[in-house]
Each structure stands twice: as C-alpha cells, then as structure tokens.
Backbone bond lengths (Angstrom), bond angles and torsions (degrees), N, CA, C in turn:
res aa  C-N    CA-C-N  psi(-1)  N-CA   C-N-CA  omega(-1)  CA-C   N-CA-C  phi
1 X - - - 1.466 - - 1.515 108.88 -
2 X 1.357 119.32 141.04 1.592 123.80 -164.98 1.682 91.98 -108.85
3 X 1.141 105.29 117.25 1.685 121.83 165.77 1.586 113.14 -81.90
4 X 1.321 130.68 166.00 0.866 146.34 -170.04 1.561 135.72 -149.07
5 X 1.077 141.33 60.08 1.707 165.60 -145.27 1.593 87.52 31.04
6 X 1.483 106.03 68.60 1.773 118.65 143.63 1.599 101.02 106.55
7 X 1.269 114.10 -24.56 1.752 120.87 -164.20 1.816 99.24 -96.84
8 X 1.469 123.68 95.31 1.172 125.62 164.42 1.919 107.07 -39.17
9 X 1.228 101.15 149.37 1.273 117.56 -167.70 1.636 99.10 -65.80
10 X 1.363 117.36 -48.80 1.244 125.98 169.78 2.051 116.51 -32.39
11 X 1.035 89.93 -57.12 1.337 92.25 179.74 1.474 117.67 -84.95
12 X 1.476 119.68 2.46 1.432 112.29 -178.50 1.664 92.41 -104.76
13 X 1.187 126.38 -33.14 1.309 120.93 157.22 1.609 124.47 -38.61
14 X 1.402 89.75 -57.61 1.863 80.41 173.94 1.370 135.62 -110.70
15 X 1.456 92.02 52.64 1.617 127.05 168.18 1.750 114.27 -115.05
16 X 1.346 92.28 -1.15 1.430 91.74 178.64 1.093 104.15 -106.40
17 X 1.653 115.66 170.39 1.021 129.09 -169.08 1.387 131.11 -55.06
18 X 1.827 97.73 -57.30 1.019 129.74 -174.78 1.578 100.40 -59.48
19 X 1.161 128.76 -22.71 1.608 130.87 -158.02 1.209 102.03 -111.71
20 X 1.608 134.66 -25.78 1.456 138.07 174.21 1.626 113.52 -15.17
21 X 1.479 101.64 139.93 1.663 87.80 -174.01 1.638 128.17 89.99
22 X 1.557 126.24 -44.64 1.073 133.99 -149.41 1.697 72.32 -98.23
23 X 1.548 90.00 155.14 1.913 101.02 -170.39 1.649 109.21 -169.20
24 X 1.053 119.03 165.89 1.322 121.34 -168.22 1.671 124.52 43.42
25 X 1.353 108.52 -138.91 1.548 108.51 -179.86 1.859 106.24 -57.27
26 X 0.953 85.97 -41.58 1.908 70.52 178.89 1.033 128.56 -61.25
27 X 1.532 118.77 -21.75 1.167 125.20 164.03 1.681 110.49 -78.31
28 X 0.980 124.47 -52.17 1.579 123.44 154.54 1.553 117.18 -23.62
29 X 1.450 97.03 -52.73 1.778 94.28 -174.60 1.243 105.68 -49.16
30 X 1.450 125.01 -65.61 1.415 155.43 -167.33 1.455 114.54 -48.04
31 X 1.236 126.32 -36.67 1.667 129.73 159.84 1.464 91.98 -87.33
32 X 1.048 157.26 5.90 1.471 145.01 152.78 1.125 126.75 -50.52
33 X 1.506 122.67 -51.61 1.633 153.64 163.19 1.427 121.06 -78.47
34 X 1.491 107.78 -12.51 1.724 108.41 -176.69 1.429 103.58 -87.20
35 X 1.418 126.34 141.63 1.220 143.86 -153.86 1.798 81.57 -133.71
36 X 1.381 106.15 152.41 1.392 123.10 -169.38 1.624 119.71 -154.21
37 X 1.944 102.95 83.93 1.395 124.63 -129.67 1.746 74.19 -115.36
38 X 1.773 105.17 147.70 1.150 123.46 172.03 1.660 114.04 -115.35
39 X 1.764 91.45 132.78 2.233 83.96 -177.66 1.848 93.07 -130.65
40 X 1.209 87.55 142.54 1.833 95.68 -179.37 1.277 107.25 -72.30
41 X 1.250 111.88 174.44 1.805 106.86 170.11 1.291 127.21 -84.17
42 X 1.442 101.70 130.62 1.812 126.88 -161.57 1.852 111.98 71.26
43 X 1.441 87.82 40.26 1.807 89.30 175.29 1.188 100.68 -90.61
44 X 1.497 136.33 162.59 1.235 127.55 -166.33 1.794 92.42 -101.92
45 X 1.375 114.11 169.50 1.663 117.02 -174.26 1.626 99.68 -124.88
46 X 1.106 110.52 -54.22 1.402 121.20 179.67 1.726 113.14 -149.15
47 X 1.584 111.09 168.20 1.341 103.13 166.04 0.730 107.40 -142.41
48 X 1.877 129.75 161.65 1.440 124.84 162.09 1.366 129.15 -29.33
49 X 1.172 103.09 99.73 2.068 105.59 167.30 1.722 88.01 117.76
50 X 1.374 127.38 -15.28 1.326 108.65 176.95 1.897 107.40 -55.58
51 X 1.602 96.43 168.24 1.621 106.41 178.47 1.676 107.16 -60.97
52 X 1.409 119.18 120.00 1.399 107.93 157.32 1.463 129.57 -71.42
53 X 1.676 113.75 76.91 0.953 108.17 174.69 1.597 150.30 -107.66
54 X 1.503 90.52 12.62 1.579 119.49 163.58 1.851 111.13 -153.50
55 X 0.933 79.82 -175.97 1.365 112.83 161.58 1.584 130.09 -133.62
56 X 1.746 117.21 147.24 1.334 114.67 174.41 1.761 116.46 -126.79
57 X 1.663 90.33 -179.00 1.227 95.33 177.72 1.531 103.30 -140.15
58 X 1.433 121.49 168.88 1.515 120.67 -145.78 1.454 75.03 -114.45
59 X 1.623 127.15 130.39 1.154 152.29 159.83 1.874 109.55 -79.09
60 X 1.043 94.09 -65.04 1.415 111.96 -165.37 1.962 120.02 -149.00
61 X 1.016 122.92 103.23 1.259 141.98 -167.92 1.502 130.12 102.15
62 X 0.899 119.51 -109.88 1.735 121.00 -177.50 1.188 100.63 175.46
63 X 1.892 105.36 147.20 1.663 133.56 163.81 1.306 116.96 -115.80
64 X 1.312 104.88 159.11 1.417 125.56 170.35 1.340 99.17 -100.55
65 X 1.503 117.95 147.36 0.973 131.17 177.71 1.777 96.48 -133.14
66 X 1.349 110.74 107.43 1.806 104.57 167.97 1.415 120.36 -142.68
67 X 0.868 131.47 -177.59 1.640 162.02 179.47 1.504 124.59 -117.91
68 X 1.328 115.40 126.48 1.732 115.12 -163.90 1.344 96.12 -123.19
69 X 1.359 118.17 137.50 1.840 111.89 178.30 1.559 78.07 -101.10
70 X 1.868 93.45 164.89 1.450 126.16 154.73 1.851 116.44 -1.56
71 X 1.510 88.03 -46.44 1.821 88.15 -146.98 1.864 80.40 -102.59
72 X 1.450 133.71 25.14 1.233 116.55 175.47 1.614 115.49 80.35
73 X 1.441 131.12 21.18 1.049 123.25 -167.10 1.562 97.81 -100.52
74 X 1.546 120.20 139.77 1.495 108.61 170.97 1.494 100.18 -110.08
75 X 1.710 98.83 143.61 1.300 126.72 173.13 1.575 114.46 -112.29
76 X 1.406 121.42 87.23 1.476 118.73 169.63 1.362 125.77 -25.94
77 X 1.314 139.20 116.46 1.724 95.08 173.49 1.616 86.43 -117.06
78 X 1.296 143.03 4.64 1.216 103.58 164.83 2.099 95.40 -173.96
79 X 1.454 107.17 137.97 1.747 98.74 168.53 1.267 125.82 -98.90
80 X 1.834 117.92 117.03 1.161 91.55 179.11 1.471 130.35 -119.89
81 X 1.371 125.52 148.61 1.844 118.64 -164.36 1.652 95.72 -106.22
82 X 1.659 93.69 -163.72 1.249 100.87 -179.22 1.612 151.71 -57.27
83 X 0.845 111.39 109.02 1.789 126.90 172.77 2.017 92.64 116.27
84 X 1.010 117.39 19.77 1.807 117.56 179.02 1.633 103.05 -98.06
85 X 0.997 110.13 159.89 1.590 128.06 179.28 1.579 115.85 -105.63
86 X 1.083 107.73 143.37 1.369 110.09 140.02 1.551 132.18 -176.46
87 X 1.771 114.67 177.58 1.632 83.37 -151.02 1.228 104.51 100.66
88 X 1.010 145.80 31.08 1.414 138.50 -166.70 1.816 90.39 -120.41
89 X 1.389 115.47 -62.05 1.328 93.29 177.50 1.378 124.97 -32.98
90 X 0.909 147.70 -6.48 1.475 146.03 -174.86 1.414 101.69 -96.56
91 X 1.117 116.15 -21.28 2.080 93.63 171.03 1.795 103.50 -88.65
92 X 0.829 115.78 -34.97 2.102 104.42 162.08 0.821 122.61 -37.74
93 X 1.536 109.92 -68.61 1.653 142.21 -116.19 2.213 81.73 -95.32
94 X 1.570 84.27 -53.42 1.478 92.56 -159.35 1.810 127.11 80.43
95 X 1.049 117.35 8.44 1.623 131.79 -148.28 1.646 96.38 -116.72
96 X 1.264 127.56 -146.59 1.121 133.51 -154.62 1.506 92.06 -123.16
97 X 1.547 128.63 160.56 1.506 126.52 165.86 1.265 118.24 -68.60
98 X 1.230 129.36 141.19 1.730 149.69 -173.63 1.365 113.98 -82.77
99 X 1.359 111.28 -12.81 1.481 103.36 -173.65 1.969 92.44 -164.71
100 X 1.506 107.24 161.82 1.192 109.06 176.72 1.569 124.11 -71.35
101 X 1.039 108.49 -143.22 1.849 117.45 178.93 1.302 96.51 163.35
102 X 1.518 117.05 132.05 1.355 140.96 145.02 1.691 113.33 -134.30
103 X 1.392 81.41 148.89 1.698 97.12 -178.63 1.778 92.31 -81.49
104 X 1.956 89.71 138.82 1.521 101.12 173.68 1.797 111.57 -82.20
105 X 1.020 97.14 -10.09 1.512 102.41 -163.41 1.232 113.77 -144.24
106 X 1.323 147.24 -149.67 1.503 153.62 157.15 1.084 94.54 -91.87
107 X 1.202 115.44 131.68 1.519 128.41 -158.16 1.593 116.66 -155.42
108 X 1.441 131.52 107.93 1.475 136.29 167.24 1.438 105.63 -68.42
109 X 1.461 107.52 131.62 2.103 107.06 168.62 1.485 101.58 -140.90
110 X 1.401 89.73 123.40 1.714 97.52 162.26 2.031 103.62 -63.96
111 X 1.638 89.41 144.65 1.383 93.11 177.30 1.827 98.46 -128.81
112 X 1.655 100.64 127.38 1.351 112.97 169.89 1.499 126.33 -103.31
113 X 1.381 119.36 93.36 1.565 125.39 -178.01 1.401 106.77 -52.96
114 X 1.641 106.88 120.25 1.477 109.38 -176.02 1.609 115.50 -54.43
115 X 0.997 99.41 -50.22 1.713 104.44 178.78 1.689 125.06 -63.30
116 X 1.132 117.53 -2.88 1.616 133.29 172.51 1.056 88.28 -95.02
117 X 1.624 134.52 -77.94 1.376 126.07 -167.00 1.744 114.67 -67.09
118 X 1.125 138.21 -39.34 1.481 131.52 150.45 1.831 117.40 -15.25
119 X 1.253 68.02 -52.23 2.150 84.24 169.98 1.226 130.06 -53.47
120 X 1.629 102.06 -42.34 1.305 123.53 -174.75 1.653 111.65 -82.75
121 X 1.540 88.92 -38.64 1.839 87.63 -175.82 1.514 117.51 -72.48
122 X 1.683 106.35 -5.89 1.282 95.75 179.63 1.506 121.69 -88.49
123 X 1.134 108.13 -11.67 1.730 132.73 156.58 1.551 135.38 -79.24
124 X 1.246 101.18 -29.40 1.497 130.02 171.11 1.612 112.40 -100.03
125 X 1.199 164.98 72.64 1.199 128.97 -167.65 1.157 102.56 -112.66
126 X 1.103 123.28 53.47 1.345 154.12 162.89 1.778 109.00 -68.41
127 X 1.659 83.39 -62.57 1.653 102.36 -165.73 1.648 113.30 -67.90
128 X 1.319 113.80 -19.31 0.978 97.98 -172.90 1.790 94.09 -107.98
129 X 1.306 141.44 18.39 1.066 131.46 165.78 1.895 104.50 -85.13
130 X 1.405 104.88 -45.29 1.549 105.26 161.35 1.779 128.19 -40.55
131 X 1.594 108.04 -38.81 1.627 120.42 -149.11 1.906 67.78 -90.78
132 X 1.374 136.94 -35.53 1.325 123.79 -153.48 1.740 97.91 -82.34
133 X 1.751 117.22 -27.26 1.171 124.62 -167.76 1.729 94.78 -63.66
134 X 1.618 103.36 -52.53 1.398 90.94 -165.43 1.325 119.48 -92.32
135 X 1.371 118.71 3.21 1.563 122.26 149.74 1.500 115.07 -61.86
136 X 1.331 136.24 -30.91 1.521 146.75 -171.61 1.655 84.21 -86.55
137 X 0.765 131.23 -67.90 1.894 122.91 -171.91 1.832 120.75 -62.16
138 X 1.133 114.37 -7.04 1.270 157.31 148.17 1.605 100.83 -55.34
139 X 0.835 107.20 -121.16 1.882 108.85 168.26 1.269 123.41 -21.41
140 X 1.186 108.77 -41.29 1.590 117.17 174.86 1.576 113.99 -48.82
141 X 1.613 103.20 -44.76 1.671 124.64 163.11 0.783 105.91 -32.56
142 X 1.723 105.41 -91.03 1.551 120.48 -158.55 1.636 110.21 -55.63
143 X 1.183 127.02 -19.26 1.543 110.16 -166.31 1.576 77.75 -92.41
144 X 1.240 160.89 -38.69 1.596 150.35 168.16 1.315 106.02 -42.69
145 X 0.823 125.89 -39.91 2.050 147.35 168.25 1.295 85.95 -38.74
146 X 1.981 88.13 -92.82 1.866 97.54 -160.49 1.850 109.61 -35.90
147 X 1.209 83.44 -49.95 1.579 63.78 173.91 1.614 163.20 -155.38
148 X 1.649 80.37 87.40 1.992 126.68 -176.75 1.925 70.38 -112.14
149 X 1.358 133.92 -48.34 1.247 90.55 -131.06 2.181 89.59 -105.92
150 X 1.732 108.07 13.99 1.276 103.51 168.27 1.219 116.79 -130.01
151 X 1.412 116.63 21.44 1.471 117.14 178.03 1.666 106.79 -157.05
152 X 1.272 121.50 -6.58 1.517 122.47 167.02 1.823 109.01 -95.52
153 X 1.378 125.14 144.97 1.118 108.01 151.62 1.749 121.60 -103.13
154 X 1.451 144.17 168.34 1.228 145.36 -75.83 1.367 74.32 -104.01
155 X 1.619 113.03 -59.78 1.825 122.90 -169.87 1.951 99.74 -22.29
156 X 1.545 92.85 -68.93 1.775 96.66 -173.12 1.624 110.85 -66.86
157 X 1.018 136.56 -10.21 1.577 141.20 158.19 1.679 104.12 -62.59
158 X 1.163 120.54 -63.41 1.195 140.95 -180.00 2.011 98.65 -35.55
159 X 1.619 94.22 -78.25 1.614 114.98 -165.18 1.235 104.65 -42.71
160 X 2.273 112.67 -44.40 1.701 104.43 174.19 1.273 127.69 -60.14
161 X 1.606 116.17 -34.55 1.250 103.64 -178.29 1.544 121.67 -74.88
162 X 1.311 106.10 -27.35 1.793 111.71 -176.30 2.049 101.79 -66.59
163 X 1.165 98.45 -31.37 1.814 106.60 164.23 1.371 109.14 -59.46
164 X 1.161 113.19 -42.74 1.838 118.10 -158.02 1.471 92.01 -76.37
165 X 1.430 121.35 -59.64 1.272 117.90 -154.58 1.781 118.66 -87.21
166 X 1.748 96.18 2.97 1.590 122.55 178.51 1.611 90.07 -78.65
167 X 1.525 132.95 -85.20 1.332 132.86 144.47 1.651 108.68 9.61
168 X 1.332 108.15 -101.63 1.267 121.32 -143.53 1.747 101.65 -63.71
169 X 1.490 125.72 -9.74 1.054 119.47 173.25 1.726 117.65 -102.35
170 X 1.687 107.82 -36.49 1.346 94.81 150.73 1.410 97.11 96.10
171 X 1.187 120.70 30.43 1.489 129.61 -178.40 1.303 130.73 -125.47
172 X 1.313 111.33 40.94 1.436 150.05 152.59 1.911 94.88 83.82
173 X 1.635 118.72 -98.54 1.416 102.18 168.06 1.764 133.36 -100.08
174 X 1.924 92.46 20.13 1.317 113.12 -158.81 1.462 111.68 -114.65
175 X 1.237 102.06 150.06 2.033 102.27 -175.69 1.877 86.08 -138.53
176 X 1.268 85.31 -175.75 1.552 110.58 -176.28 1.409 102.48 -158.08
177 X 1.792 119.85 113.53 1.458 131.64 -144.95 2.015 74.48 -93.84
178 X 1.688 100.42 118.00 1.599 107.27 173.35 1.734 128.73 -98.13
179 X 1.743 99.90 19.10 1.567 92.17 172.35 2.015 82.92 -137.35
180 X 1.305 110.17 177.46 1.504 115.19 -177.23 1.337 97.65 -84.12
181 X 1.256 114.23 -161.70 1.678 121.80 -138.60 1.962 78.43 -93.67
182 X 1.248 113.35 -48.09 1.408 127.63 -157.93 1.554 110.53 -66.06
183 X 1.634 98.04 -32.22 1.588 106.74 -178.67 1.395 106.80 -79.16
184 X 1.334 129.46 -37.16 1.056 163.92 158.42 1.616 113.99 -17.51
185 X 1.343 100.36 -81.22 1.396 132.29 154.57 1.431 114.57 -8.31
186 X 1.855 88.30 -78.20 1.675 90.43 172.58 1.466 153.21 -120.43
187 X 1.740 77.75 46.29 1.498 106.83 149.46 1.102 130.77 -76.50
188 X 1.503 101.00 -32.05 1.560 107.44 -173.62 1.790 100.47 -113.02
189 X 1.136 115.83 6.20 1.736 113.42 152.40 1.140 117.21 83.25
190 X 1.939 105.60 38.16 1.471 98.13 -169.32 2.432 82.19 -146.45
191 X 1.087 74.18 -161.32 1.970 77.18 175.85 1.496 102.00 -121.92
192 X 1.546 102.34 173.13 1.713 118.67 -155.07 1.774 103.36 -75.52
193 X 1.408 103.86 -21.29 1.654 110.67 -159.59 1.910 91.44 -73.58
194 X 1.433 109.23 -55.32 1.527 126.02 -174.19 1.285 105.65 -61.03
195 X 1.631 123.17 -42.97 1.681 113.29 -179.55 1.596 103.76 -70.19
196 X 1.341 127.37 -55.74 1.577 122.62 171.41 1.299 119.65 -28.01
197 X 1.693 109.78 -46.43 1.772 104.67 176.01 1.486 110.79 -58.06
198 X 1.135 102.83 -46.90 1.513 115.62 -154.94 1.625 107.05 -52.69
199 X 1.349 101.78 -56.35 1.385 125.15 142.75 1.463 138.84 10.04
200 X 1.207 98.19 -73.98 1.400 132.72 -177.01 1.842 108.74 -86.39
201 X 1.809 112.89 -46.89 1.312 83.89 160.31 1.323 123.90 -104.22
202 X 1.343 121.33 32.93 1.700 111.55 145.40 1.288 109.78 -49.70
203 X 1.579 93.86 -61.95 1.783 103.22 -172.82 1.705 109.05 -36.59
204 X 1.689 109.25 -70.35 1.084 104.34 -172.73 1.473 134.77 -40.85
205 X 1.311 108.36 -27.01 1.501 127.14 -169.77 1.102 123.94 -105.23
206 X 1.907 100.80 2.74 1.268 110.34 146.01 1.681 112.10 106.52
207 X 1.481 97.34 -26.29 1.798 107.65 177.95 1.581 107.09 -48.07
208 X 1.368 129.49 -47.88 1.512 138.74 -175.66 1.042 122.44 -133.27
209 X 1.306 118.14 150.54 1.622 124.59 159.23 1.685 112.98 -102.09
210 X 1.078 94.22 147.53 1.693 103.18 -158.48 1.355 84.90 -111.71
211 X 1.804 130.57 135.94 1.206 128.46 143.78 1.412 108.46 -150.04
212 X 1.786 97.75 109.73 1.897 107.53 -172.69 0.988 93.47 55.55
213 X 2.024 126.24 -151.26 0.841 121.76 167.36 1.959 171.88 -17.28
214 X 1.846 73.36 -50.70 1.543 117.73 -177.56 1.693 115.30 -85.88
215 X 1.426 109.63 128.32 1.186 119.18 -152.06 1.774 105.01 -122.78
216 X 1.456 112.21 116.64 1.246 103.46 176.00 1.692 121.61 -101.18
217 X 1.410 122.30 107.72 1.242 107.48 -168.56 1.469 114.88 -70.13
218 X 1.508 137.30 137.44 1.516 126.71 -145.04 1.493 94.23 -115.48
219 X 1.565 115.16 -34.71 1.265 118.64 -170.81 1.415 111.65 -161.46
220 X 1.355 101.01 95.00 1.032 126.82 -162.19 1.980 119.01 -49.61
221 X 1.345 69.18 -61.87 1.961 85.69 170.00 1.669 134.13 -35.97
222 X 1.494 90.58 -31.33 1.441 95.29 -165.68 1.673 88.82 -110.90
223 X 1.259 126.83 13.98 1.647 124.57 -168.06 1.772 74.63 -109.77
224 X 1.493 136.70 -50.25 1.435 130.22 -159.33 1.665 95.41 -76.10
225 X 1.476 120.88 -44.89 1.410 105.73 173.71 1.190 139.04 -49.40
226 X 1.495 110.65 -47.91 1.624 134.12 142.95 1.773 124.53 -9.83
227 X 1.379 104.93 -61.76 1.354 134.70 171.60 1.290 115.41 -94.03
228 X 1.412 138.62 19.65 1.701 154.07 138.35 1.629 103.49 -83.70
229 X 1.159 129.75 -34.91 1.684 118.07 -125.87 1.689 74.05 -138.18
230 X 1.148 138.27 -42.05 1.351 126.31 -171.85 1.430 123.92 105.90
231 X 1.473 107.18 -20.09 1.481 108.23 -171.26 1.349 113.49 -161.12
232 X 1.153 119.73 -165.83 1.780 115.83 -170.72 1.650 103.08 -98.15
C-alpha cells in the first residue's frame, strides 16, 4: 500500500468523493490495484484515441482535461484538482479516451486499471453506483458548458465562472482566478485579448475589483444577473 505524507492511500481514497460510503475490505480491495503515478508540469497523461484503460484520480496538483479541433484549436472542457476524477468513461465505454489530459503542474494521480476495478464492481456494486454519481455530475457540467458556450455571450460565461469559483472556493466575497488568462480564455471559448476587456469593464462598472490574480466580487447581484441573462 503507497502512503502519502502520513495518510495511507486507503484512507485518502475514502475521503473522496467518488469513494464516499465504500468501507472496510472493499475499500482495502480498491487501494490494492491503485497505482500512484507522478507527471511533471505539461507532461502529457493521455490523448485522444489512446487505450481506455483506466481511470484516475488527482492526488496532488491539477489537470487539464481538453479537446483540439482539426485546425489545432483547444477547447477546455473541464479542471481538475485534488481528490476529483477523471477518465472514468473508460471503465463503461471500454474504448479509447475522448479527450486529452495534461498535468497543469507537478502533479501525483492515483491510477485505477479498469479491469481490476470491473472486478471489484462486480462484488461491490457500490462502486460503480458512485463512478455513475460522478459521471451524472459530469454531464451536469457539460450541458452548463453547452450552454454558456451556445446561447450566453462571453461577459455572462465570464460572470458564471467568477460565481462558480466564488462558491467553490468559499471565500466570503473573494476568489482567486486558478488557470492564466489564456487557459482561462479557453474554457470559456473565447481568446485572452476579449477576456482581458471583459475584465476590465467589470471592474469599471463596478461588479469587481481586479488585483493580479485575486478577485473581489463588489456587487454581487448584478455579477449573478450578468450570468442569468448572458450579457451586459
């Protein structure tokens, strides 16, 4: 079993989400087969059409998860940090991965071989009512995706995520913007020059204060209306 600065793998497994619930030997089984693989920053993890033959989970740092059209364009579809999954379509699907992955940073990932855990879920079916929970919250995304990115324009793309990551960080009227302007960009499906404007007149108009990174939301109300309605 691979430990981790004091927290057996066992127990950092079932502190996650995806694992909630799962307890005793089954949880034992489950750090049995998990492999706990290190990628530097901008190492590649997988690519479109590689073998789907596991799935992971983010130990320590953060991934990109994206999509490249024809002409080289990248489409983010989602970042994920610690104790999150992904890669999960590949224990269903069984097929090859749908989209790439690179680590943003130096980054630890548990790696789950579909066919060890296939094993498990057929004894457990526990695990795979969890892997289905966070495949359904998964989708839940992307159809918020599909559509910010075919019926909102950028301002209200912009306003949801500075909401999302106001939320998801939990820092009363304050966030801290966690990919660069460029990564940023094309998440929300536009370029770095147009998100900077956009940017700038929040500030002006009073919705935020911009400093470096760190983002003060000023007025909240009209930042959630913003991100209802799509635009200014």
């Amino acid at each position: 079993m691979t430990a981790d600065k004091g927290k057996p793998l066992v127990e950092w497994l079932g502190a996650t989400s995806l694992f909630d619930g799962v307890r005793g030997q089954h949880l034992r089984d489950l750090s049995g087969i998990a492999m706990v693989v290190s990628y530097k920053r901008r190492a590649a993890i997988f690519s479109t059409g590689d073998p789907g033959n596991g799935f992971y989970l983010v130990k320590e740092g953060r991934v990109k998860v994206f999509m490249l059209s024809p002409e080289g364009k990248e489409q983010i579809l989602h970042i994920v940090g610690p104790g999150e999954s992904f890669g999960e379509v590949a224990v269903f699907a069984g097929q090859s991965f749908p989209a790439h992955a690179v680590a943003l940073e130096n980054s630890r990932l548990v790696f789950l071989p579909r066919d060890d855990f296939v094993t498990l879920v057929s004894v457990n079916p526990a695990l795979a009512l969890n892997l289905l929970a966070a495949l359904s919250q998964r989708l839940r995304q992307f159809a918020k995706m599909i559509d910010a990115l075919s019926l909102k324009e950028v301002p209200g793309r912009l306003a949801a995520h500075l909401l999302y990551l106001n939320d998801k960080q939990a820092g009363g009227n304050r966030l801290r913007l966690e990919l660069s302007k460029t990564q940023l960009a094309s998440l929300l499906g536009t370029i770095p020059e147009t998100l900077s404007r956009i940017l700038s007149k929040l500030q002006r108009a009073g919705f935020i204060v911009i400093d470096g990174a760190d983002i003060t939301i000023v007025n909240r109300s009209r930042l959630v209306e913003l991100a209802e309605l799509g635009k200014f």
